[in-house]
Every structure is written in structure tokens, then in C-alpha cells.
PDB file as gemmi writes it, atoms N, CA and C in Angstrom:
CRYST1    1.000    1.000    1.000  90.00  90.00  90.00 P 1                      
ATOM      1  N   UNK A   1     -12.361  11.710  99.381  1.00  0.00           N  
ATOM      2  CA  UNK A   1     -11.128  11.665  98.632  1.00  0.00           C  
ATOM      3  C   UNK A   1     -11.149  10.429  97.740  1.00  0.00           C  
ATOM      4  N   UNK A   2     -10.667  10.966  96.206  1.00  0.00           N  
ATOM      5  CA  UNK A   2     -10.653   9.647  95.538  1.00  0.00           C  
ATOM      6  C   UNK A   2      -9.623   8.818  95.161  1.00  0.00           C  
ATOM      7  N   UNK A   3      -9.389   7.609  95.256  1.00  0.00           N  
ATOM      8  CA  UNK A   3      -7.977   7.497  94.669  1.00  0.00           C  
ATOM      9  C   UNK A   3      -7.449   7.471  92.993  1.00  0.00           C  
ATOM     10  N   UNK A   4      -6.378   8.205  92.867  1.00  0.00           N  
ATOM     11  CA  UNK A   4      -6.376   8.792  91.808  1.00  0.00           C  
ATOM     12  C   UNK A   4      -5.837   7.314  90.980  1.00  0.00           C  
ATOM     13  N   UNK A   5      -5.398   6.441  91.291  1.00  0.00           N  
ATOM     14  CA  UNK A   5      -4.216   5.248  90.353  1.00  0.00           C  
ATOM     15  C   UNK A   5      -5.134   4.056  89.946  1.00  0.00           C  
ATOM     16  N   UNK A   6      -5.019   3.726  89.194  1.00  0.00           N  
ATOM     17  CA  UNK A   6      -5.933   2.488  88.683  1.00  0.00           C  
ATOM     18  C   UNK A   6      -5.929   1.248  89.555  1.00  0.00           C  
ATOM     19  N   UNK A   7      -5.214   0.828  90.041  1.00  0.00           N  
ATOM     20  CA  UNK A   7      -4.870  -0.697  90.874  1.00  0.00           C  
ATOM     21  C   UNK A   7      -5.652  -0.460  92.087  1.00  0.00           C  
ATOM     22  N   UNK A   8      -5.754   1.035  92.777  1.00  0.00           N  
ATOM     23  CA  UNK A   8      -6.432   1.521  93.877  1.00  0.00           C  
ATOM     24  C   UNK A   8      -8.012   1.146  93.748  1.00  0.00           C  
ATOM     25  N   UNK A   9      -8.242   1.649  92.293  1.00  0.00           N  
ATOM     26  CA  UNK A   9      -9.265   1.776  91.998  1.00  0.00           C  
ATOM     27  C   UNK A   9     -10.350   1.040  92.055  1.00  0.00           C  
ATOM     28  N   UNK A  10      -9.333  -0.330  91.170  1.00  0.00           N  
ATOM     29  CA  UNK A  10      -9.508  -1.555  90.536  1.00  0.00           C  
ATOM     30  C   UNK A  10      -9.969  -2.547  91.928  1.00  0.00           C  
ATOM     31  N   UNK A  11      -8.798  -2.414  92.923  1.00  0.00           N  
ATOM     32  CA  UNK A  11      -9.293  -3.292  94.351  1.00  0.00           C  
ATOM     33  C   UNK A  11     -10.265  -2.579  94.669  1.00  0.00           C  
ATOM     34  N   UNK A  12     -10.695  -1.607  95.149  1.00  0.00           N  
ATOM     35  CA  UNK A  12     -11.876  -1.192  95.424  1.00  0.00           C  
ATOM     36  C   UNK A  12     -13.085  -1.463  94.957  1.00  0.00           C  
ATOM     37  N   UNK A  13     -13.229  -1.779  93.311  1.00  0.00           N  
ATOM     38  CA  UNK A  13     -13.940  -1.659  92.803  1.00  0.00           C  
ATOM     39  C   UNK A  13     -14.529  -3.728  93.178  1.00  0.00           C  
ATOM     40  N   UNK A  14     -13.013  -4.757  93.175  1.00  0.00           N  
ATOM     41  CA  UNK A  14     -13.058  -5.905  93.859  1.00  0.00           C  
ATOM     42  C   UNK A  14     -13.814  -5.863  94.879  1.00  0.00           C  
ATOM     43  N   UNK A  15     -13.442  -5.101  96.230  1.00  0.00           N  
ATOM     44  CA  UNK A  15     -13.948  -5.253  97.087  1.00  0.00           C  
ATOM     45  C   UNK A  15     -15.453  -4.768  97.951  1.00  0.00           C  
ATOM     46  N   UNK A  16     -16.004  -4.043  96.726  1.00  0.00           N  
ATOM     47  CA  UNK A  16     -17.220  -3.571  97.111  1.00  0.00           C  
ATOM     48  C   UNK A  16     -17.992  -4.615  96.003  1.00  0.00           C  
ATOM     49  N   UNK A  17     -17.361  -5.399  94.801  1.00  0.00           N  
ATOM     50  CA  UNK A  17     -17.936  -6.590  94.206  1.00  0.00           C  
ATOM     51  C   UNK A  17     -18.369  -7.706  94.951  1.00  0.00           C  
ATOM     52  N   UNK A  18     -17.384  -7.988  95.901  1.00  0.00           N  
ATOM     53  CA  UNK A  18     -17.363  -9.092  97.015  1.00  0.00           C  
ATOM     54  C   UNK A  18     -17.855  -9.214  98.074  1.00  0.00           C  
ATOM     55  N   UNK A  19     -18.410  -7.966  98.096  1.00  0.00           N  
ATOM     56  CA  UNK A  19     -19.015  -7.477  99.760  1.00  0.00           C  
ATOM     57  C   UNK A  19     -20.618  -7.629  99.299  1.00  0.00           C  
ATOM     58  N   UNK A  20     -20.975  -7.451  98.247  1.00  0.00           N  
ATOM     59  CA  UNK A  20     -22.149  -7.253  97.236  1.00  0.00           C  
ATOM     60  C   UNK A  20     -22.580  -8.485  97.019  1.00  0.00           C  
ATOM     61  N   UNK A  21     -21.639  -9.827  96.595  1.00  0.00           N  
ATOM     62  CA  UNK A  21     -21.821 -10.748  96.687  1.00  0.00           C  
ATOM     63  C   UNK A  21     -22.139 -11.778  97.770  1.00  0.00           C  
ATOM     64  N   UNK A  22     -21.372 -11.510  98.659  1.00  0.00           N  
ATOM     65  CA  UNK A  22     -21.359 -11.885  99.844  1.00  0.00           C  
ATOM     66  C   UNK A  22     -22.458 -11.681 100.710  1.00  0.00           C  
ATOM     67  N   UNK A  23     -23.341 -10.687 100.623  1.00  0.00           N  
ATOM     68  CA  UNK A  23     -24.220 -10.063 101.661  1.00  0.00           C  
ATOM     69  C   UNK A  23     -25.081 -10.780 101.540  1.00  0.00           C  
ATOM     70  N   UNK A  24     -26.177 -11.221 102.277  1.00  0.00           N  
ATOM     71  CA  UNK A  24     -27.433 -12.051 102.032  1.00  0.00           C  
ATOM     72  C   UNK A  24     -28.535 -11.227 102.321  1.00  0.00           C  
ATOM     73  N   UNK A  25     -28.734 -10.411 102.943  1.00  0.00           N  
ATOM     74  CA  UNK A  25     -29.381  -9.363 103.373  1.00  0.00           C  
ATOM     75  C   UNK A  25     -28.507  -8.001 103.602  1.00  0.00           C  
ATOM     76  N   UNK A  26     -28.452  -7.141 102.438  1.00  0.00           N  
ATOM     77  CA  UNK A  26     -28.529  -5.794 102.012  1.00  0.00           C  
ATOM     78  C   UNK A  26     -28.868  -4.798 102.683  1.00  0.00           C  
ATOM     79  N   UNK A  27     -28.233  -4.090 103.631  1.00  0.00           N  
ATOM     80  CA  UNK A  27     -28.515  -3.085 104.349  1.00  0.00           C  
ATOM     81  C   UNK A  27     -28.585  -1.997 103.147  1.00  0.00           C  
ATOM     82  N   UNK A  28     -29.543  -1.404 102.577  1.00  0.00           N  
ATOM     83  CA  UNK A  28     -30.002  -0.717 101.494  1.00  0.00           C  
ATOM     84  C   UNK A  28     -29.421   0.794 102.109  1.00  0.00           C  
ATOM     85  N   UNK A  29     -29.016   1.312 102.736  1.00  0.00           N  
ATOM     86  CA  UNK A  29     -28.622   2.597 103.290  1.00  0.00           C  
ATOM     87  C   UNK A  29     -26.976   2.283 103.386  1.00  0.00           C  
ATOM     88  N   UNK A  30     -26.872   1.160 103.267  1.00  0.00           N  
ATOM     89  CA  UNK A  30     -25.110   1.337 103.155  1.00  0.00           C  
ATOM     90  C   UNK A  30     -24.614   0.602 101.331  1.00  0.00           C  
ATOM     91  N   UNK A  31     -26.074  -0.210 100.991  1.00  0.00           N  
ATOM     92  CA  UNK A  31     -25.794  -0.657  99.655  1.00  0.00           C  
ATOM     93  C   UNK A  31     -25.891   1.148  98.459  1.00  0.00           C  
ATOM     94  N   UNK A  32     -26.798   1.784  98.702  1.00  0.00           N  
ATOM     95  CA  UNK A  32     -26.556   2.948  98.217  1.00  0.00           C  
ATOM     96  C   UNK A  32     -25.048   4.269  98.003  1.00  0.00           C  
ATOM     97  N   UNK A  33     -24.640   3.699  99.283  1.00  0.00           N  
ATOM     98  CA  UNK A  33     -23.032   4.524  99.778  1.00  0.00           C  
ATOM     99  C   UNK A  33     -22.219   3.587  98.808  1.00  0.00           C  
ATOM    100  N   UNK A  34     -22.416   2.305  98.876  1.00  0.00           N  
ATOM    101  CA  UNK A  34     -21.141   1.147  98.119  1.00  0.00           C  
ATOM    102  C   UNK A  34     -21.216   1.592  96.713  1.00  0.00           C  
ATOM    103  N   UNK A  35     -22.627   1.792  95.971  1.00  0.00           N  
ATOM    104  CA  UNK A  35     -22.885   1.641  94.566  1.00  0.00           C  
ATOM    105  C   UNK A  35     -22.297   3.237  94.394  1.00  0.00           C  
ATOM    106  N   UNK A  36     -22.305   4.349  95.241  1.00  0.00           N  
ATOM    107  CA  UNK A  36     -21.678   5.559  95.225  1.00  0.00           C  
ATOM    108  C   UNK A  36     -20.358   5.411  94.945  1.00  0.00           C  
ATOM    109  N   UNK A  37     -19.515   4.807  95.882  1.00  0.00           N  
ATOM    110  CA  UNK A  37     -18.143   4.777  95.430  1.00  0.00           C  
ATOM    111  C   UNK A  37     -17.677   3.469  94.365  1.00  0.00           C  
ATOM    112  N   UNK A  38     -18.575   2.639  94.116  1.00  0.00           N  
ATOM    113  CA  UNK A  38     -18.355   1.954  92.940  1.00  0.00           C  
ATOM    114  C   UNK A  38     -18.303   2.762  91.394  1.00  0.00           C  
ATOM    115  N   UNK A  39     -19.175   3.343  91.397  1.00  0.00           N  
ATOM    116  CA  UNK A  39     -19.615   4.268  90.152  1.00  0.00           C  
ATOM    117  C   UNK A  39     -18.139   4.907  89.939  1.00  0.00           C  
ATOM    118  N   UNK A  40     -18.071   5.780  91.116  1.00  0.00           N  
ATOM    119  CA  UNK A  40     -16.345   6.892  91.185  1.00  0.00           C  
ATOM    120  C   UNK A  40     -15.360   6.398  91.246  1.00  0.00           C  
ATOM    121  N   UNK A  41     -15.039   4.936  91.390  1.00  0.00           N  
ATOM    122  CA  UNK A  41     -14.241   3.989  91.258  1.00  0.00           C  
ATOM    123  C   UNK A  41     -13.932   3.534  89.510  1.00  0.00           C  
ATOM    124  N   UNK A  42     -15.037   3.525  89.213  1.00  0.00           N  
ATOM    125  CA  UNK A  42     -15.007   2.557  87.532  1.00  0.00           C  
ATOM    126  C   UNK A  42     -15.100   4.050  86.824  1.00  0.00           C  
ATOM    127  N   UNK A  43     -15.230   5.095  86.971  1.00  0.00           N  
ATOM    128  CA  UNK A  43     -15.184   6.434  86.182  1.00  0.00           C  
ATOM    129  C   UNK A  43     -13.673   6.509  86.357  1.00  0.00           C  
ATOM    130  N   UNK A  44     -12.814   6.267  87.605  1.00  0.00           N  
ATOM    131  CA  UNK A  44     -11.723   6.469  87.411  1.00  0.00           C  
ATOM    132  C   UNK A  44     -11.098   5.225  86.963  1.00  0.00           C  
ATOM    133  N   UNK A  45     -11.332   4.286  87.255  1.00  0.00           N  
ATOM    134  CA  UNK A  45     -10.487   3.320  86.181  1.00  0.00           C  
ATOM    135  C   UNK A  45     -10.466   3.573  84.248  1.00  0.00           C  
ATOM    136  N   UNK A  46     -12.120   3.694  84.532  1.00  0.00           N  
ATOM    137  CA  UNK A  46     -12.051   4.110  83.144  1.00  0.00           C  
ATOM    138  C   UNK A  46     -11.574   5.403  82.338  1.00  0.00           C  
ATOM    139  N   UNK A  47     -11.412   6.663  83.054  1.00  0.00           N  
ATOM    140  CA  UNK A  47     -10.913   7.766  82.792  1.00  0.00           C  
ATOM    141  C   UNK A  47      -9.150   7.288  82.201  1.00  0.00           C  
ATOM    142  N   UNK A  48      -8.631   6.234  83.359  1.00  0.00           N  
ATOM    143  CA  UNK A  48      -6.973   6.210  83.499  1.00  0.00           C  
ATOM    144  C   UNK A  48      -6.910   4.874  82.120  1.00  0.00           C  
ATOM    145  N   UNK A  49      -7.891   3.826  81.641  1.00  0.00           N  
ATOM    146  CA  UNK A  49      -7.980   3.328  80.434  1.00  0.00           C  
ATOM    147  C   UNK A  49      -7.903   4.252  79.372  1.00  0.00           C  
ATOM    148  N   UNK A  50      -8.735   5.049  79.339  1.00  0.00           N  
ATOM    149  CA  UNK A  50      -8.682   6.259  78.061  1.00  0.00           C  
ATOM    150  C   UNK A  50      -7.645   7.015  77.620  1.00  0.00           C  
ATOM    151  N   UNK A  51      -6.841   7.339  78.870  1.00  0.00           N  
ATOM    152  CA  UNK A  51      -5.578   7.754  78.762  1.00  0.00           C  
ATOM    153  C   UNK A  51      -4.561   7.185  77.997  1.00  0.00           C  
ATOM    154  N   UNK A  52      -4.271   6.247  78.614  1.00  0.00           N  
ATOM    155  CA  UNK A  52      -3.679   5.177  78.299  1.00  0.00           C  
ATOM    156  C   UNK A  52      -3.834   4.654  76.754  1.00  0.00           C  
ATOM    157  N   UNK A  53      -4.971   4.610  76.673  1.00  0.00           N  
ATOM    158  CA  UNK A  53      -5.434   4.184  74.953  1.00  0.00           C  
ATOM    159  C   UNK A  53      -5.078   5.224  74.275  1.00  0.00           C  
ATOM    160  N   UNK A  54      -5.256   6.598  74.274  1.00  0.00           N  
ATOM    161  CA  UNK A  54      -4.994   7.680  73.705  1.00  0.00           C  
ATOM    162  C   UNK A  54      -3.739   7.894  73.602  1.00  0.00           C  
ATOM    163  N   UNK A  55      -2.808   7.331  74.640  1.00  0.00           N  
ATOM    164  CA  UNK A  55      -1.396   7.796  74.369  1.00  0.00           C  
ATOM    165  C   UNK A  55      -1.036   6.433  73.404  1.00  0.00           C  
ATOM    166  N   UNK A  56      -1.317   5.329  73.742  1.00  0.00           N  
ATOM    167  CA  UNK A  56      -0.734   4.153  72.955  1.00  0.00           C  
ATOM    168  C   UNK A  56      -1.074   4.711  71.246  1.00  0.00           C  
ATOM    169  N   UNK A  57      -2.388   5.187  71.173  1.00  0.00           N  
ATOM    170  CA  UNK A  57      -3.131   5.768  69.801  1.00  0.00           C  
ATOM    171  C   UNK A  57      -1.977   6.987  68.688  1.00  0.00           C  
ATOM    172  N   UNK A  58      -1.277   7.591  69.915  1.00  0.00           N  
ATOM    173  CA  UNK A  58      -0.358   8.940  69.595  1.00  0.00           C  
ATOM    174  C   UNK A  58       0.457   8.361  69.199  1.00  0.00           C  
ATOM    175  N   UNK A  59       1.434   7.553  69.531  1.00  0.00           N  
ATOM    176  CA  UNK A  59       2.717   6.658  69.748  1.00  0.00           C  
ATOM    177  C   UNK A  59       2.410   6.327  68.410  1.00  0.00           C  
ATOM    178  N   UNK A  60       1.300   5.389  68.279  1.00  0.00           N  
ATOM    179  CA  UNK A  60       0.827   4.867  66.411  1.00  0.00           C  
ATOM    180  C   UNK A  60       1.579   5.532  65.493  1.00  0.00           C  
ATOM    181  N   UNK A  61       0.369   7.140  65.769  1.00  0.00           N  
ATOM    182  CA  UNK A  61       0.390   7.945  64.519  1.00  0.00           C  
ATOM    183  C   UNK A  61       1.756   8.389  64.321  1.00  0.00           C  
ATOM    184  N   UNK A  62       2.526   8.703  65.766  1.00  0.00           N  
ATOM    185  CA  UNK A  62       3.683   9.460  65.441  1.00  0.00           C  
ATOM    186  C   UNK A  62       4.854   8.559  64.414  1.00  0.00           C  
ATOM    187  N   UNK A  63       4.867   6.691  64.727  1.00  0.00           N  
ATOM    188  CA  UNK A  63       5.565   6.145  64.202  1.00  0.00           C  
ATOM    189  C   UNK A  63       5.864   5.406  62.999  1.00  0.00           C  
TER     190      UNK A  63                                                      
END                                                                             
């Protein structure tokens, strides 16, 4: 399940940054799972940016 809201996204995307940083030795079978939901994390932040830009973009033209 993904979370659909940007702030969800956004900490997640923090906290698998920090865990990444933090690690000194890389369990490579769970660093593969992290970089999995990192990827589906920043597709949805970035999906809910685009939005967002596109409507601010509409708002423009309409005014």
C-alpha cells in the first residue's frame, strides 16, 4: 500500500534517507527493499508536484 499525500511521502522518503546514512554496513537484501519504496515514494511526491504545478499553470491562463 502506498501512501497517497505528499508529507507521507516526503517523511518516508526522510526516513529511508537517514537510515541510508546512518548504516555503516548495508544489509544489501534490505538496502534493495528501501531503494524500492524510495523510488514509489519520490514518483509520488513527484506525481502530487505536477499536479499542483499544473493547476497553479490553469489558474494563470484562466486569469
Amino acid at each position: 500500500m502506498s501512501a497517497k499525500n505528499y508529507k507521507e511521502n516526503y517523511q518516508k522518503l526522510k526516513k529511508i534517507a537517514e537510515t541510508m546514512r546512518d548504516t555503516k554496513e548495508p544489509d544489501i537484501d534490505h538496502l534493495v527493499s528501501m531503494v524500492g519504496e524510495a523510488t514509489q515514494a519520490y514518483k509520488n511526491c513527484q506525481a502530487r508536484i505536477d499536479a499542483v504545478e499544473k493547476a497553479l499553470g490553469q489558474k494563470t491562463i484562466k486569469d
